[in-house]
C-alpha positions in Angstrom: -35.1 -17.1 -37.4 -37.7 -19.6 -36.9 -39.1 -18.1 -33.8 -38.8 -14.7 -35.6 -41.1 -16.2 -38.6 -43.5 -17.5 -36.2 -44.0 -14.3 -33.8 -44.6 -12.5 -37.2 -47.4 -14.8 -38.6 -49.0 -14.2 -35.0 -48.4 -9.9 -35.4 -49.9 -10.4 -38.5 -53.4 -12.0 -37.1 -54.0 -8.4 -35.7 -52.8 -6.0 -38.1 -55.5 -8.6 -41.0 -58.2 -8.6 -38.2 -60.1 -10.9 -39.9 -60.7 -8.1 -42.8 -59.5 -10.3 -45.8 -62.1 -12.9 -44.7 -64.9 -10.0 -44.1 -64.4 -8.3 -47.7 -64.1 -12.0 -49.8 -68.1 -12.4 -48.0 -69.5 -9.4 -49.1 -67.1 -8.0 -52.5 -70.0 -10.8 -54.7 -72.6 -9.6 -52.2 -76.1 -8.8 -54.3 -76.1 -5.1 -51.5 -73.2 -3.9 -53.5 -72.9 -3.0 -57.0 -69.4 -1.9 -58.5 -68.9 1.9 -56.5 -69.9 0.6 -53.3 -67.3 -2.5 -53.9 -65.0 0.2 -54.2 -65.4 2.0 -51.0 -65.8 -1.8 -49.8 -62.3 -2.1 -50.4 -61.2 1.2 -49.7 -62.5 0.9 -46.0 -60.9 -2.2 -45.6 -57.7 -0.9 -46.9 -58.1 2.1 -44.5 -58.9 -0.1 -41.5 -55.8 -2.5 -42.1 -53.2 0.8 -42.3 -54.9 1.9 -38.7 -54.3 -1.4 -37.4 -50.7 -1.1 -38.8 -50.0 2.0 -37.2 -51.1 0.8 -33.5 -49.5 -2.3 -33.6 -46.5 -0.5 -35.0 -46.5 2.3 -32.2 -47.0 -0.7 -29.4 -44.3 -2.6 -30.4 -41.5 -0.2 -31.1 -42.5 1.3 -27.2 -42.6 -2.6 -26.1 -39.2 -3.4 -28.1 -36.6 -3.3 -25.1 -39.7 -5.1 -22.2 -40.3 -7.6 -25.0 -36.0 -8.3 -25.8 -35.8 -8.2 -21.9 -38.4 -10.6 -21.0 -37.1 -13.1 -24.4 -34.3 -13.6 -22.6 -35.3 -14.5 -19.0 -37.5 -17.0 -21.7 -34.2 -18.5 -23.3 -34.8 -16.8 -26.6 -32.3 -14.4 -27.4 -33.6 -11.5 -29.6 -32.9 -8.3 -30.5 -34.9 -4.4 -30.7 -33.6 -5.2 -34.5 -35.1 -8.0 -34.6 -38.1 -7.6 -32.6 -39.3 -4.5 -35.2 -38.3 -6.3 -38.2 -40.5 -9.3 -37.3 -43.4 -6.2 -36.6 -42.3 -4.1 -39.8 -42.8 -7.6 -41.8 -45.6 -8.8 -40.5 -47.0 -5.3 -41.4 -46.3 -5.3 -44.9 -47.1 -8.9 -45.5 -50.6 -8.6 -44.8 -50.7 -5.6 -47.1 -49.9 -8.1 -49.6 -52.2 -10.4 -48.8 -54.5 -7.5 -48.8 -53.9 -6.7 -52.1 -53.7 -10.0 -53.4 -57.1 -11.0 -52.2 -58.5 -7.9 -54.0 -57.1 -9.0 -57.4 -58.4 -12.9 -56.4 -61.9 -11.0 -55.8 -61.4 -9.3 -59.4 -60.3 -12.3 -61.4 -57.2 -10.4 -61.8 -54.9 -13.3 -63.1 -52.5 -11.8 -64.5 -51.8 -9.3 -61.8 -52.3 -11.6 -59.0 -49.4 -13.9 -60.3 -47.2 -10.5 -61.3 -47.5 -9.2 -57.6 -46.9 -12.9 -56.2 -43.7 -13.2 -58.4 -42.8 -10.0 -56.5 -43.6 -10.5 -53.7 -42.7 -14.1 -52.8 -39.5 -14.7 -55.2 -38.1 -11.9 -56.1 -37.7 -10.2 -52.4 -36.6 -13.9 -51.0 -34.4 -14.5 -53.3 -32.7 -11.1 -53.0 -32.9 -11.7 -48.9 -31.1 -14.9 -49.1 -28.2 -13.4 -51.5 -27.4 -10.6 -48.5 -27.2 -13.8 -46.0 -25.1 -15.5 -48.7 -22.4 -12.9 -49.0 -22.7 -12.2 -45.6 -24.1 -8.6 -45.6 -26.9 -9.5 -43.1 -27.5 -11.5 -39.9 -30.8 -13.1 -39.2 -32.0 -9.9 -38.6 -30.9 -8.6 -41.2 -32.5 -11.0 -43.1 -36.1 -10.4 -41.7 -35.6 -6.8 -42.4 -34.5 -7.5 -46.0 -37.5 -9.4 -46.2 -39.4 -6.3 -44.8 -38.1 -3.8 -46.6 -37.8 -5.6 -49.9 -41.8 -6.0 -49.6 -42.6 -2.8 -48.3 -40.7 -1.6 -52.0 -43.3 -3.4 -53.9 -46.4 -2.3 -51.7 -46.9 0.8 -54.5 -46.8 -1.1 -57.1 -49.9 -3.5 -55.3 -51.8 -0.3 -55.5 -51.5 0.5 -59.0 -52.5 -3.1 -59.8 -56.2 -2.4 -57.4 -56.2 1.2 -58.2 -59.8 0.6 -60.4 -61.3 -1.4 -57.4 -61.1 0.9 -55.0 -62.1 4.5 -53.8 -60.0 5.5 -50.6 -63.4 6.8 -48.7 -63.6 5.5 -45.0 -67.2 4.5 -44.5 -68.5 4.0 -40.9 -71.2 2.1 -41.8 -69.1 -0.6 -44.0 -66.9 -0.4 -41.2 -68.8 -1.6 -38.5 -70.4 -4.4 -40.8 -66.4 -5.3 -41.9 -65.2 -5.5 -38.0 -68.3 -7.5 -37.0 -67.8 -9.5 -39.4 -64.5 -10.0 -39.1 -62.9 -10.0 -36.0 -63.8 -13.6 -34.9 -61.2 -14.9 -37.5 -58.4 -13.5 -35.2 -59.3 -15.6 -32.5 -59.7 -18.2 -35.3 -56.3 -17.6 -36.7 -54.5 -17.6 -33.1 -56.5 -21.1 -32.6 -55.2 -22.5 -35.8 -51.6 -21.3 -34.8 -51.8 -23.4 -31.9 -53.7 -25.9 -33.5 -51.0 -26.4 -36.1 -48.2 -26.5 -33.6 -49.5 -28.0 -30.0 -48.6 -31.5 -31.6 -44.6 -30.5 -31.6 -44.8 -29.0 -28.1 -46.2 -32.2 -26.7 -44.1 -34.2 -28.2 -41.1 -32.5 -27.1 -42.3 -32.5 -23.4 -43.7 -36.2 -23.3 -41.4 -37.9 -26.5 -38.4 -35.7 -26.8 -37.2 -34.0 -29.8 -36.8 -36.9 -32.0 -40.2 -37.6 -32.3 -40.7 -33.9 -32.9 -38.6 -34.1 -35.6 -40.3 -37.5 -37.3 -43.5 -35.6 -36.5 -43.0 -32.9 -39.0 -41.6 -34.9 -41.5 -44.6 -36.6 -41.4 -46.7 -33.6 -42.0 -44.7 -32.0 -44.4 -45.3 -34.4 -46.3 -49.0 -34.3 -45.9 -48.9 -30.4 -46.4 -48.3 -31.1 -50.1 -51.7 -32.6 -50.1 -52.3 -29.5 -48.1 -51.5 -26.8 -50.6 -53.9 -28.4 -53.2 -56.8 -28.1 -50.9 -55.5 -24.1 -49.8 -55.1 -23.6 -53.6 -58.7 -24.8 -54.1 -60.2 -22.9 -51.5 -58.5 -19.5 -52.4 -60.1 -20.3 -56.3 -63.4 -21.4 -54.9 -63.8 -19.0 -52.4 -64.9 -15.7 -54.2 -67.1 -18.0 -57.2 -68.7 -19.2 -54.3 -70.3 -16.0 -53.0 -70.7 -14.8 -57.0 -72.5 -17.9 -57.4 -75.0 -16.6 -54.3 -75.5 -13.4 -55.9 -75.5 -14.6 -59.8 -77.5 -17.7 -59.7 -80.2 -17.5 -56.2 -82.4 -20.3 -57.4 -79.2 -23.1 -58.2 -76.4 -22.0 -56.3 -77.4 -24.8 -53.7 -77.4 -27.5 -56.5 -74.1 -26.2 -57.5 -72.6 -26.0 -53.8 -73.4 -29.7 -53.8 -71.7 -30.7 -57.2 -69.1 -29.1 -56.2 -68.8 -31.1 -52.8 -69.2 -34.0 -54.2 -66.7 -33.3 -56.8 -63.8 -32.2 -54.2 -64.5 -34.8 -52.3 -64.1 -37.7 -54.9 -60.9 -36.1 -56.5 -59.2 -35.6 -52.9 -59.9 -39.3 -52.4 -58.0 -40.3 -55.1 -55.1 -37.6 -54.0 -54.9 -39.1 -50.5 -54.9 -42.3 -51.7 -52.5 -41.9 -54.2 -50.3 -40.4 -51.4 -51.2 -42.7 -48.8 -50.9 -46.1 -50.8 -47.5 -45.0 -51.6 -46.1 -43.9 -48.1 -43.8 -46.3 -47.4 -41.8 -45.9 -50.4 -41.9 -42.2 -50.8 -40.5 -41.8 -47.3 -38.1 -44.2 -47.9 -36.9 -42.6 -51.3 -36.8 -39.7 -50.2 -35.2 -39.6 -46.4 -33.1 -42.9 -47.3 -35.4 -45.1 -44.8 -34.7 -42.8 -41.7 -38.2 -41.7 -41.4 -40.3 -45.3 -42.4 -41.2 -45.3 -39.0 -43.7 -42.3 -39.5 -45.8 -43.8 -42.9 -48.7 -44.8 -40.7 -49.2 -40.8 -39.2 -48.6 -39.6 -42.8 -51.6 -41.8 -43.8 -53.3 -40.4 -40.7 -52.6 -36.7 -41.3 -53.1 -37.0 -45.2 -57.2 -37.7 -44.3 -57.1 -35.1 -42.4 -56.5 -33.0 -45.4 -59.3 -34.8 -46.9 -61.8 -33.5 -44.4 -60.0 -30.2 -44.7 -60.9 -29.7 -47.8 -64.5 -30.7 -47.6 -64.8 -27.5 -45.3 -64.4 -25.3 -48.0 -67.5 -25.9 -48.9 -69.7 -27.5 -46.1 -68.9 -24.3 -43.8 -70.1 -21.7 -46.1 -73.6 -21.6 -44.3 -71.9 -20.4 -41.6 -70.1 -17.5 -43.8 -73.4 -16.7 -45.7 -75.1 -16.1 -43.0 -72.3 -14.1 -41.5 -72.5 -15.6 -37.7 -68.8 -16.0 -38.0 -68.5 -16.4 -33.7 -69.3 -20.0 -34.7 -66.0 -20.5 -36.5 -63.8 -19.3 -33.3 -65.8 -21.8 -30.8 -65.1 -24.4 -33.0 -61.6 -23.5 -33.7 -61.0 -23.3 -29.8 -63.2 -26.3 -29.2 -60.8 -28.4 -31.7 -57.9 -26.9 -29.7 -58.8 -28.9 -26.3 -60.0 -32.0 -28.3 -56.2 -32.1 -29.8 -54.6 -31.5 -26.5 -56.5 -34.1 -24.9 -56.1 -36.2 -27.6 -52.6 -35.8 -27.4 -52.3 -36.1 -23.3 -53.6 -39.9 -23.8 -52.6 -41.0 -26.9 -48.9 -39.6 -27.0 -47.5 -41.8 -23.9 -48.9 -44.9 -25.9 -49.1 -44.3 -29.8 -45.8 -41.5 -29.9 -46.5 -39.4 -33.5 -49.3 -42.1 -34.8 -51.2 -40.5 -31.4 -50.2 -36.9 -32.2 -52.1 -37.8 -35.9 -54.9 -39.7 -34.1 -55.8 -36.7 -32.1 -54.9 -34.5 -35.0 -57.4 -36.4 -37.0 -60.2 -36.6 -33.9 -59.9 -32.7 -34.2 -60.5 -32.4 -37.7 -63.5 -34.5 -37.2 -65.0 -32.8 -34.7 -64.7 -29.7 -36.7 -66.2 -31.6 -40.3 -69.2 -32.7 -38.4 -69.3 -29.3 -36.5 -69.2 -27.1 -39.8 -71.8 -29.1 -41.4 -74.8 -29.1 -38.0 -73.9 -25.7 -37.6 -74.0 -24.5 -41.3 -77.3 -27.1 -41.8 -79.0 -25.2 -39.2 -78.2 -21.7 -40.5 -78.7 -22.2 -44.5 -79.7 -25.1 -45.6 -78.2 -26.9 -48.6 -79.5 -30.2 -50.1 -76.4 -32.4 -50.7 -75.8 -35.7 -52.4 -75.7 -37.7 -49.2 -75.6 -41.4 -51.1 -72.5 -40.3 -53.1 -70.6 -38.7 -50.2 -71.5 -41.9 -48.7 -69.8 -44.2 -51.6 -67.1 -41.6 -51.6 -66.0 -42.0 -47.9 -66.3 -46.0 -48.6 -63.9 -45.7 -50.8 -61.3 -43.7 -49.1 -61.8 -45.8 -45.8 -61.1 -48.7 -48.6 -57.6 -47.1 -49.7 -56.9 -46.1 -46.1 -57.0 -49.7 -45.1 -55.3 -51.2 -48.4 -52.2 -48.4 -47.8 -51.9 -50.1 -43.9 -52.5 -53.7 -45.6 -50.2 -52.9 -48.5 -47.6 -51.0 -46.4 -44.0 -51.8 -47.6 -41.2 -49.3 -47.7 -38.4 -50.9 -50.3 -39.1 -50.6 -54.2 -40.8 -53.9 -55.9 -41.9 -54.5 -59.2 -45.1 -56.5 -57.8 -46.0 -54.3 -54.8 -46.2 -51.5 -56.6 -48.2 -53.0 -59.8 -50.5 -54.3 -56.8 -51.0 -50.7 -55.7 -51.7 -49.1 -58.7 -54.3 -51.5 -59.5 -55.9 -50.8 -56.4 -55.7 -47.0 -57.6 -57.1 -47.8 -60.9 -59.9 -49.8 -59.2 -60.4 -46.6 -56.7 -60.6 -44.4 -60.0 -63.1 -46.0 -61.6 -65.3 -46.6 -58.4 -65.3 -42.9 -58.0 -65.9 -42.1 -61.5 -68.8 -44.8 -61.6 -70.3 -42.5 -58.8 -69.8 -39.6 -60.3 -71.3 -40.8 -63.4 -73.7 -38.5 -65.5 -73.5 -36.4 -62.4 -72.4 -33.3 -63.2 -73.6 -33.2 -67.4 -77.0 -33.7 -65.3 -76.8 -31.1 -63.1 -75.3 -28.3 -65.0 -77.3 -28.9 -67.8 -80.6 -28.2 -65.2 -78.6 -24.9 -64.2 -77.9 -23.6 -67.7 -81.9 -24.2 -68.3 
C-alpha cells in the first residue's frame, strides 16, 4: 500500500505541473481584475484535465511493462493497482485544485466542506470496505479513487463564480512558465524527504530506519503548523503586493519576525520536552532518537521562515531558482548523509538534514535579496535565533527521559524565561508598525 501511496504523490507532480503554485502568484496579481481571474482559473483548470488525460492514456498503455518490470524490482503490483494509484493521483490533484481556488477566494466555509469530503468522508468509507473485507489493497486505492472522483462535481459547484471555462493561450504560456519548475521541485522534495530512510537502510539497517521516522514524525507535527501557516499566508501575501504597494515590505518583515519568534517558542517547547514525550509515548523504546528530534524540529524552524524570505523569488516569477536549490539541497543531504551516517547513525541523518535546510534558508534569502528587495528587522531576527540556539542547548543540557516534578518545573521556567525574551523583542513592534500602515 505504502509503495502504492508514494508512486501516486509522484503521478500527481505531473498531472499539478506546478499549476497550483502558478495561479496562487498571479489570482492577487494587480494585471488581473475579477473576469480575467476567472479565465485565470479556468485555463488552469483546463490545463490540469489535459495533463490528466495524457498521463492517464500513458499509463493504462504502460500498465502490464510497468507490473512486469515491479516484479523483476521485488515489488509485486498489479494492472489494478497500477491504474488505481494513476486514477487517484488524478483526482487528488483535482482537489487540491479546487481547494486552492476556494483558499484564493477566502472561501472558508467551502474549503472546510470540500476537505471534510474529501479527506474523511471517502477514507473513512475506504477503510470500512477493508474492514469487512470487500477490498484488497487495491481495492482500497480504488475506493479511495473513486470515492473522490464522486465528490469532484460537487468541487465545481463550490468554484463555479470563480471561473469561466475559456482556454487562453496567452495565460497559458505565462501559467506553464511559471509553473513547471515546481515539478522538478516537487520530485526533489520527494527525494529530499525520503533519501534519509534509504541510506539508512543500506548503511544502518532497518532499525535505524524505523527510529529515524519516529523521530520525524514527531517533528512533522511541528511541521503541519508551519504548512498550515504557509497555505493561510500564501494568497494575503500576494494581495498584500497588489493592495498595499507602498507597505507591503514593512508588513513582509512583521510578519517574519513574527513567525519566527512564535516557531521559537514551538520548537522549544517541543524540543525541551523530547525526552519525556518519546518516552511517554513509545514506552522508552525510542529515547535513543530525542537528540535528532531536537535536530529535525529546527529544521522546521528554518522551514517556516521560507514562507516568507523566498517570496522575492516568487514575485518576481524566476521560479528556475527554486528547482536548483531544491536539487542543490538534494546532494548537500546525500553527502551529508554518506559521512555522517557511518559515525552519528539517525543524529547524522538530522545533521545533514539540517545542513540542507540551511543551505536552502540562506539560499532563499541571497537569491530573493537580489531579486526584490525587502528591508527586514535584522537585530530582532538576530535576538530571535539567540534564543532558539539558547533552548536548543538547554533541551541537550536539560535532556532527561523519566517524569520529575523538578525537571520539568526547571523546564518550564526556561520556557517562561524564553517567552518573555521573545516578547521583550517583540515589544511595541507590531502596534508600531501597523499603526504606520493604517496611516
Amino acid at each position: 500500500m505504502e509503495i502504492l501511496y508514494v508512486s501516486s504523490a509522484m503521478l500527481g507532480f505531473f498531472v499539478r505541473g506546478g499549476l497550483n503554485n502558478s495561479i496562487q502568484r498571479y489570482y492577487w496579481s494587480e494585471q488581473y481584475g475579477t473576469q480575467q481571474k476567472k479565465i485565470l482559473v479556468g485555463t488552469g483548470l483546463l490545463m490540469v484535465s489535459a495533463y490528466a488525460v495524457v498521463l492517464l492514456v500513458v499509463m493504462f498503455l504502460l500498465r502490464d511493462w510497468l507490473v512486469v518490470i515491479s516484479g523483476e524490482l521485488g515489488v509485486v503490483l498489479t494492472a489494478v493497482g497500477v491504474l488505481a494509484m494513476t486514477l487517484l493521483a488524478v483526482v487528488t490533484q483535482f482537489q487540491q485544485f479546487f481547494l486552492d481556488v476556494m483558499r484564493l477566494g477566502f472561501l472558508k466555509l467551502s474549503f472546510l466542506g470540500f476537505s471534510l469530503c474529501c479527506r474523511i468522508t471517502v477514507y473513512v468509507g475506504a477503510f470500512l470496505l477493508v474492514f469487512f473485507g470487500v477490498a484488497d489493497v487495491d481495492g482500497f486505492i480504488l475506493a479511495l479513487a473513486i470515492g473522490g472522483l464522486i465528490f469532484l462535481p460537487f468541487g465545481c459547484y463550490l468554484i463555479r463564480r470563480a471561473i469561466q471555462l475559456k482556454f487562453d493561450s496567452s495565460v497559458a504560456r505565462i501559467l506553464f512558465k511559471y509553473g513547471y519548475p515546481f515539478i522538478f521541485v516537487d520530485i526533489a522534495y520527494w527525494l529530499f524527504s525520503s533519501i534519509d530512510r534509504w541510506m539508512l537502510a543500506s548503511m544502518k539497517g532497518l532499525d535505524s530506519v524505523g527510529e529515524y521516522s519516529v523521530a520525524w514524525r514527531m517533528a512533522s507535527i511541528v511541521m503541519f503548523i508551519s504548512m498550515a501557516f504557509g497555505l493561510a499566508w500564501s494568497p494575503h501575501a500576494i494581495k498584500l503586493k497588489t493592495d498595499l504597494p507602498e507597505q507591503y515590505k514593512q508588513i513582509y518583515s512583521v510578519v517574519l519576525t513574527a513567525v519566527l519568534a512564535v516557531f521559537v517558542l514551538i520548537a522549544g517547547c517541543a524540543s525541551i520536552f523530547s525526552g519525556e514525550i518519546l518516552h511517554v509515548l513509545f514506552a522508552g523504546k525510542y529515547d535513543s532518537v530525542a537528540l535528532a528530534l531536537i535536530i529535525l524540529v529546527l529544521c522546521v524552524v528554518l522551514q517556516a521562515t521560507h514562507h516568507v524570505i523566498a517570496l522575492g523569488i516568487s514575485l518576481e516569477g524566476k521560479t528556475h531558482w527554486f528547482a536548483r536549490l531544491a536539487w542543490f539541497a538534494v546532494l548537500i543531504n546525500i553527502v551529508g548523509n554518506y559521512f555522517f551516517l557511518p559515525i552519528w547513525g539517525v543524529n547524522g541523518a538530522a545533521v545533514s538534514t539540517l545542513l540542507s535546510y540551511v543551505f536552502l534558508t540562506v539560499a532563499y534569502y541571497y537569491i530573493s535579496r537580489k531579486l526584490h528587495y525587502i528591508p527586514y528587522d535584522y537585530m530582532r531576527l538576530a535576538l530571535l535565533f539567540f534564543v532558539l540556539c539558547a533552548l536548543v542547548v538547554f533541551s541537550i543540557m536539560l535532556q532527561t527521559y523519566e517524569l520529575s516534578f523538578v525537571s520539568i518545573f526547571l523546564k518550564v521556567f526556561v520556557l517562561i524565561v524564553a517567552a518573555f525574551f521573545c516578547l521583550w523583542i517583540m515589544r511595541g513592534y507590531l502596534d508600531l508598525t501597523l499603526l504606520r500602515v493604517m496611516k
